[in-house]
C-alpha beads as a LAMMPS data file, in Angstrom:
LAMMPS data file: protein, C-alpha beads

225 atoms
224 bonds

1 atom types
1 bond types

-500.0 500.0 xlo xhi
-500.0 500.0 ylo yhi
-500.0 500.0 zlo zhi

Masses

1 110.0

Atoms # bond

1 1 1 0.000 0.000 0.000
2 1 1 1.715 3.108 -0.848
3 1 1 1.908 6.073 1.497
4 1 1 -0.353 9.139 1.554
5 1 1 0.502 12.319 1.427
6 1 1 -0.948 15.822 2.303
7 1 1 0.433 18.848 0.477
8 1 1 0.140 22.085 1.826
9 1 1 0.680 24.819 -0.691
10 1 1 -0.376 28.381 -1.362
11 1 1 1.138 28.199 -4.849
12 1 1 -1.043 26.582 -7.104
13 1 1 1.843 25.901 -10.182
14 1 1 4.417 24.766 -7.166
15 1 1 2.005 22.214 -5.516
16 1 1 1.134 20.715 -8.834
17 1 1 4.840 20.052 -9.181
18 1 1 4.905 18.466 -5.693
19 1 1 2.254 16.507 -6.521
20 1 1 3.767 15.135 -9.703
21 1 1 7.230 14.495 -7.870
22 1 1 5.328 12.655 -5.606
23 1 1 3.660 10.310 -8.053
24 1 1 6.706 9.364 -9.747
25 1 1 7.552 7.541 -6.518
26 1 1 5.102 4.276 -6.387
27 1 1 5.555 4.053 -2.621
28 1 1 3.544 7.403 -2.525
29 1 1 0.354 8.923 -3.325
30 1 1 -1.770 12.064 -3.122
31 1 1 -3.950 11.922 -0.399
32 1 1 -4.958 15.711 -1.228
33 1 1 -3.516 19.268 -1.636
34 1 1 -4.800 22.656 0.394
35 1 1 -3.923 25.987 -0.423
36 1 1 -3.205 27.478 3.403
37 1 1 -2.560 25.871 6.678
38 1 1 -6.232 25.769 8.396
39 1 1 -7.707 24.166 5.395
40 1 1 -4.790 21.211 6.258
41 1 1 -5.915 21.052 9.613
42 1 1 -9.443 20.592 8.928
43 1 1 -8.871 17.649 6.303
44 1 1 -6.184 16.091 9.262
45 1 1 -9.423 16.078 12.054
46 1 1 -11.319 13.470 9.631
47 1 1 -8.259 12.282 7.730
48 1 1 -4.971 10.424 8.229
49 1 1 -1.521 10.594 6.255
50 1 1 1.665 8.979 6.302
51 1 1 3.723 12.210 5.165
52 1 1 2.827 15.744 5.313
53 1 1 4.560 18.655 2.555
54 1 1 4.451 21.756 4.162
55 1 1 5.152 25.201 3.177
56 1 1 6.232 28.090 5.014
57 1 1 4.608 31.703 3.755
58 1 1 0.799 30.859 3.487
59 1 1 -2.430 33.364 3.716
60 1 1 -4.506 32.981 6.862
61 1 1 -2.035 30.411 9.052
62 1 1 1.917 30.013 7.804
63 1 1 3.540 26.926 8.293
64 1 1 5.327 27.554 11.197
65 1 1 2.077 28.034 13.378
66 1 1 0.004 25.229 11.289
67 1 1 3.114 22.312 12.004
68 1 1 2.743 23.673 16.021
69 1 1 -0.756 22.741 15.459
70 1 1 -0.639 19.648 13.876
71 1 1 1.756 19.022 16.946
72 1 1 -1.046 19.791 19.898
73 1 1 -3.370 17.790 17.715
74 1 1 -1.004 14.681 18.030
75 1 1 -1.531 14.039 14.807
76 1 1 0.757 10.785 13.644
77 1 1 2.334 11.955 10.329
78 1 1 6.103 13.079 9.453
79 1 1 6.608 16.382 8.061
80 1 1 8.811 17.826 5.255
81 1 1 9.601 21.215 4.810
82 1 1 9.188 22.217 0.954
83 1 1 9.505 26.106 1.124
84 1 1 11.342 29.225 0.163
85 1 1 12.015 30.662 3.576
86 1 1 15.903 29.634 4.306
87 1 1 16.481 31.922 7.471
88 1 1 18.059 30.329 10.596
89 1 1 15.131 31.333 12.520
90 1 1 12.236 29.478 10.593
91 1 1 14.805 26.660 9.895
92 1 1 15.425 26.528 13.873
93 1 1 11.969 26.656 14.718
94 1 1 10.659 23.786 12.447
95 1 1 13.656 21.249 13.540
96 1 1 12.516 21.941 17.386
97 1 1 8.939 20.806 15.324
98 1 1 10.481 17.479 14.741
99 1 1 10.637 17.904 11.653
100 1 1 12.247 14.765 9.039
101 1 1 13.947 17.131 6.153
102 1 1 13.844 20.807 5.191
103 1 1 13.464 21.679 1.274
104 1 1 14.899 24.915 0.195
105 1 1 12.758 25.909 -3.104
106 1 1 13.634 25.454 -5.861
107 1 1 14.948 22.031 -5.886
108 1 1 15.543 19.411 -7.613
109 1 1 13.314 16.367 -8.370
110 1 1 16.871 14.229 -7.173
111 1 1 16.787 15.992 -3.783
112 1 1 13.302 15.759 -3.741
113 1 1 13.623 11.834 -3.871
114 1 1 16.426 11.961 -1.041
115 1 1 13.617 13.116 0.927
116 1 1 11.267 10.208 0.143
117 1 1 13.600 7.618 0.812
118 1 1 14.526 9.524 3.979
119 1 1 10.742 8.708 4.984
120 1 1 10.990 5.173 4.330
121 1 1 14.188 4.798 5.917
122 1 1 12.638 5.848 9.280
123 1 1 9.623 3.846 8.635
124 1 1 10.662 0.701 7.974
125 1 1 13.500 0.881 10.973
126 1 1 10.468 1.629 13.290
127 1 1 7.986 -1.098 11.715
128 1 1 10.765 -3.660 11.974
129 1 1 12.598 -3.517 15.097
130 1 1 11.014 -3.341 18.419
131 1 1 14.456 -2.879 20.396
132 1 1 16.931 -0.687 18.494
133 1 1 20.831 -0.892 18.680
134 1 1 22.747 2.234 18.811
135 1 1 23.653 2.420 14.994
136 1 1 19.972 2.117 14.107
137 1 1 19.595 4.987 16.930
138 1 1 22.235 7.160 15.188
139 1 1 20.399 6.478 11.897
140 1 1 17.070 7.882 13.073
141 1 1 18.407 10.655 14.796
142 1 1 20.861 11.498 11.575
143 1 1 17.300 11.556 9.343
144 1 1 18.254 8.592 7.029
145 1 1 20.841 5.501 6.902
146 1 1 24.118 5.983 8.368
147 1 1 26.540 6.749 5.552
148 1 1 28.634 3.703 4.429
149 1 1 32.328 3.799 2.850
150 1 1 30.589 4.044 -1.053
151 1 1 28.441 6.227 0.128
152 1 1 31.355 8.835 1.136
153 1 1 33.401 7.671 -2.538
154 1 1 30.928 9.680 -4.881
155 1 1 32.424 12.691 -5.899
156 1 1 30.555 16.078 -5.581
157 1 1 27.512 15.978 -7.889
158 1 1 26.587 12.340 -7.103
159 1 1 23.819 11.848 -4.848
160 1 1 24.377 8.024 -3.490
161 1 1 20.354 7.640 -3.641
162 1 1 20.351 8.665 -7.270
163 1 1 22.965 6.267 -8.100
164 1 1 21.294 3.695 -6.530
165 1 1 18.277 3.588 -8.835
166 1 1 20.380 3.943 -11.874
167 1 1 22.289 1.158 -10.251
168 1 1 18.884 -1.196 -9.711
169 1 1 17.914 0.163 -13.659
170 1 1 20.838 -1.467 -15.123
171 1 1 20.717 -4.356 -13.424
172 1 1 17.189 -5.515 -14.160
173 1 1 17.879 -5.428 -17.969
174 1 1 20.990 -6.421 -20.196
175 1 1 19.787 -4.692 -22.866
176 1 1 21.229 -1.361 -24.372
177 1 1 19.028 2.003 -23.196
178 1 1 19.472 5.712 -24.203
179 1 1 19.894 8.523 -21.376
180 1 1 16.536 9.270 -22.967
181 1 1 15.163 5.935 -21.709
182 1 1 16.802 6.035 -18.226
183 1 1 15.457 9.643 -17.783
184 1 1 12.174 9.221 -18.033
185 1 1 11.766 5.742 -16.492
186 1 1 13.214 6.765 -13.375
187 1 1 12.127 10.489 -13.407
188 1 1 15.182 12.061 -14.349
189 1 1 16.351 15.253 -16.550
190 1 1 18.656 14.239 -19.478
191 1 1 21.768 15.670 -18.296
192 1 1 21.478 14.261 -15.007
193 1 1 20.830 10.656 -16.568
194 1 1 23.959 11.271 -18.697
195 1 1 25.639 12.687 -15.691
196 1 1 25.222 9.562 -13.785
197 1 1 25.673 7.308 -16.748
198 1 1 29.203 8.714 -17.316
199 1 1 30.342 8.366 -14.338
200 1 1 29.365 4.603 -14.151
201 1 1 30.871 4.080 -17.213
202 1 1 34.438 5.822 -15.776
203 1 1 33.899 3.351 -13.290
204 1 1 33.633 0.332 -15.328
205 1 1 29.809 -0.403 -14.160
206 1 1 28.469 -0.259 -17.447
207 1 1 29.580 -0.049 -20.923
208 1 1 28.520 2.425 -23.875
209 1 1 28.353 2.493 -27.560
210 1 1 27.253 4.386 -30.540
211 1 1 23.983 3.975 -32.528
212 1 1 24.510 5.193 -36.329
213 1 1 21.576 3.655 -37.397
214 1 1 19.060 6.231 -36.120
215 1 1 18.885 7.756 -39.849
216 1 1 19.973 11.120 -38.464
217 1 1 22.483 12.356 -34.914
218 1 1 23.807 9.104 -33.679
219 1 1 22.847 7.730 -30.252
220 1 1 25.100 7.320 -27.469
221 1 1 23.664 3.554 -25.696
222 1 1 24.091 2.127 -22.526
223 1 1 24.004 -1.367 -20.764
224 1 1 24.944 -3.205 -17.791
225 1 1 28.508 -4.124 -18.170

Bonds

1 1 1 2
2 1 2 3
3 1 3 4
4 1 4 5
5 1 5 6
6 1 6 7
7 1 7 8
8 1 8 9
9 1 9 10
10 1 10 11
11 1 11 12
12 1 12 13
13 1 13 14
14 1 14 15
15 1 15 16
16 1 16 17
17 1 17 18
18 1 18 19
19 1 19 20
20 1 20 21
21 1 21 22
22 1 22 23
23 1 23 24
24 1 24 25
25 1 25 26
26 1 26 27
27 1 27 28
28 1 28 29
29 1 29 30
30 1 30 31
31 1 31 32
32 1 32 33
33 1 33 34
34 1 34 35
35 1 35 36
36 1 36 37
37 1 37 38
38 1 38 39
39 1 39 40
40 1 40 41
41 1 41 42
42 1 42 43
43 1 43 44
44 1 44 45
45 1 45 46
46 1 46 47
47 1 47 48
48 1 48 49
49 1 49 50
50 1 50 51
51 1 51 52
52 1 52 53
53 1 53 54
54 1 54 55
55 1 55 56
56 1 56 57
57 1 57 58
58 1 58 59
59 1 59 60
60 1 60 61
61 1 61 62
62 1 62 63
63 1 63 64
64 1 64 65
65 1 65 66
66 1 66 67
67 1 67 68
68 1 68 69
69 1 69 70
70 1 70 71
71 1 71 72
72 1 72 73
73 1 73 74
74 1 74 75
75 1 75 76
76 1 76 77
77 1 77 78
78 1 78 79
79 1 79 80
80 1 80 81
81 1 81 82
82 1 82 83
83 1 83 84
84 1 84 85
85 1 85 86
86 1 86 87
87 1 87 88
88 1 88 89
89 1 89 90
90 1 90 91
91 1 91 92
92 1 92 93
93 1 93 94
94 1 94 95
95 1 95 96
96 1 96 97
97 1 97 98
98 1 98 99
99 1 99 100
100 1 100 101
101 1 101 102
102 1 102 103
103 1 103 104
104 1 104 105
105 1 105 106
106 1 106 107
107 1 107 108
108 1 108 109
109 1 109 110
110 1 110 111
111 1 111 112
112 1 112 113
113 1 113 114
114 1 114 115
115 1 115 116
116 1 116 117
117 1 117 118
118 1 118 119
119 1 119 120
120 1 120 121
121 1 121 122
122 1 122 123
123 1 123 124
124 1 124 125
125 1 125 126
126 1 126 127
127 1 127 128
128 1 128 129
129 1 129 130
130 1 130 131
131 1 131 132
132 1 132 133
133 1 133 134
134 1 134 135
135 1 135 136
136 1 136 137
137 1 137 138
138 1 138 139
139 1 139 140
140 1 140 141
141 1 141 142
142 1 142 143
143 1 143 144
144 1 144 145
145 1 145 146
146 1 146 147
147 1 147 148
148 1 148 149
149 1 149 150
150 1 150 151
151 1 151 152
152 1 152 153
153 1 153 154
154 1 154 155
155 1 155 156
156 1 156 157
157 1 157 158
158 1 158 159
159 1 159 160
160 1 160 161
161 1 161 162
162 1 162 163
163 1 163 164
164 1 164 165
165 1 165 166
166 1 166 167
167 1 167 168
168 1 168 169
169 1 169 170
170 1 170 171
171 1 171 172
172 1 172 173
173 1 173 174
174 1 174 175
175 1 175 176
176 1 176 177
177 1 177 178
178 1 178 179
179 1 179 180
180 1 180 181
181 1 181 182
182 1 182 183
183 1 183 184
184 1 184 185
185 1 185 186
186 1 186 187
187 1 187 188
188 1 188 189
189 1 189 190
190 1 190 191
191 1 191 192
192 1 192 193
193 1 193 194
194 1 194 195
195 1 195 196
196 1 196 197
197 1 197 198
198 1 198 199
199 1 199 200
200 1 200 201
201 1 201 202
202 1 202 203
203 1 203 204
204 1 204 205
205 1 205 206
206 1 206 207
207 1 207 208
208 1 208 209
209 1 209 210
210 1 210 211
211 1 211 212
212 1 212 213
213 1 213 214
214 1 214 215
215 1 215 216
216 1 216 217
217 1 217 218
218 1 218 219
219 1 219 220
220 1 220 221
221 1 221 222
222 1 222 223
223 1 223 224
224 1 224 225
């Protein structure tokens, strides 16, 4: 069953982007989408979610006063941060709110999925272990799995979550695929396909070639080494 999700959005064109970053992921789903925080915490007194996306600068309650709200109401649901207000203040004041991540607007879909698996991190460590040892501790408390020695390998523009799926993509097909391909199956922008691509390639994880018969530009194709 995949999660649900409540967005909380003032910006109509911004929370129809949330809402299609959030579909991409099949562990998630749109539960629903209000424009200002009181409208959130009317659908949360009839309603449960797994996961709530909440804004900052909103008309009639902003987020900081809705999240302290949706804290007295003891409502069960991890928050995310997706907003444009990137002072220390409001950033202090929603990680003493328990908050599980903190999105600085604009961002990218890649850091948007960091998030997501951030949330299922958390969840399944809680589902899954009644007693917890001090590295699963650390984990929690660090908002995500504890970083391992690949992890810290990738250089700077290499997001080890990112590589993963690109990783998994390979691996479930010997077949050659375009950056094209890989882009939109796993929700990507072209150059950061090819970004990630190339540097498996450097790194002898898969292999590449050249398509001439397209009838026009040639191809560049990729496969699982």
């Amino acid at each position: 069953m995949a999660y649900k999700v409540l967005i909380v959005e003032d910006d109509p064109m911004v929370a129809m982007i949330n809402e299609q970053y959030v579909s991409k992921n099949p562990n998630f789903c749109v539960a629903s989408s209000c424009r200002n925080g009181q409208s959130a915490l009317d659908f949360l007194k009839n309603n449960t979610v797994d996961l709530i996306l909440l804004d900052v600068f909103m008309p009639l309650m902003d987020g900081i006063e809705t999240l302290k709200k949706i804290r007295e109401m003891k409502v069960d649901s991890e928050v995310i941060m997706v907003t444009a207000a990137n002072d220390t203040a409001t950033i202090e004041n929603t990680m003493h709110l328990g908050v599980l991540d903190y999105l600085i607007k604009p961002f990218a879909y890649e850091r948007f999925e960091v998030s997501l698996e951030k949330f299922v991190s958390k969840i399944k460590v809680l589902k899954e272990n009644q007693i917890l040892d001090q590295s699963r501790i650390d984990s929690l408390i660090s908002n995500g799995p504890q970083e391992n020695v690949e992890e810290k390998k990738c250089p700077k523009g290499i997001q080890p979550k990112t590589l993963s799926l690109v990783l998994d993509y390979f691996k479930k097909s010997s077949k050659w695929h375009t950056a094209d391909m890989v882009a939109e199956s796993l929700g990507l922008s072209i150059v950061t396909a090819r970004n990630y691509m190339n540097y498996l390639v450097k790194e002898g994880t898969i292999v590449q070639d050249m398509n001439y018969e397209t009838g026009g530009r040639p191809s560049v194709l990729y496969r699982a080494k």
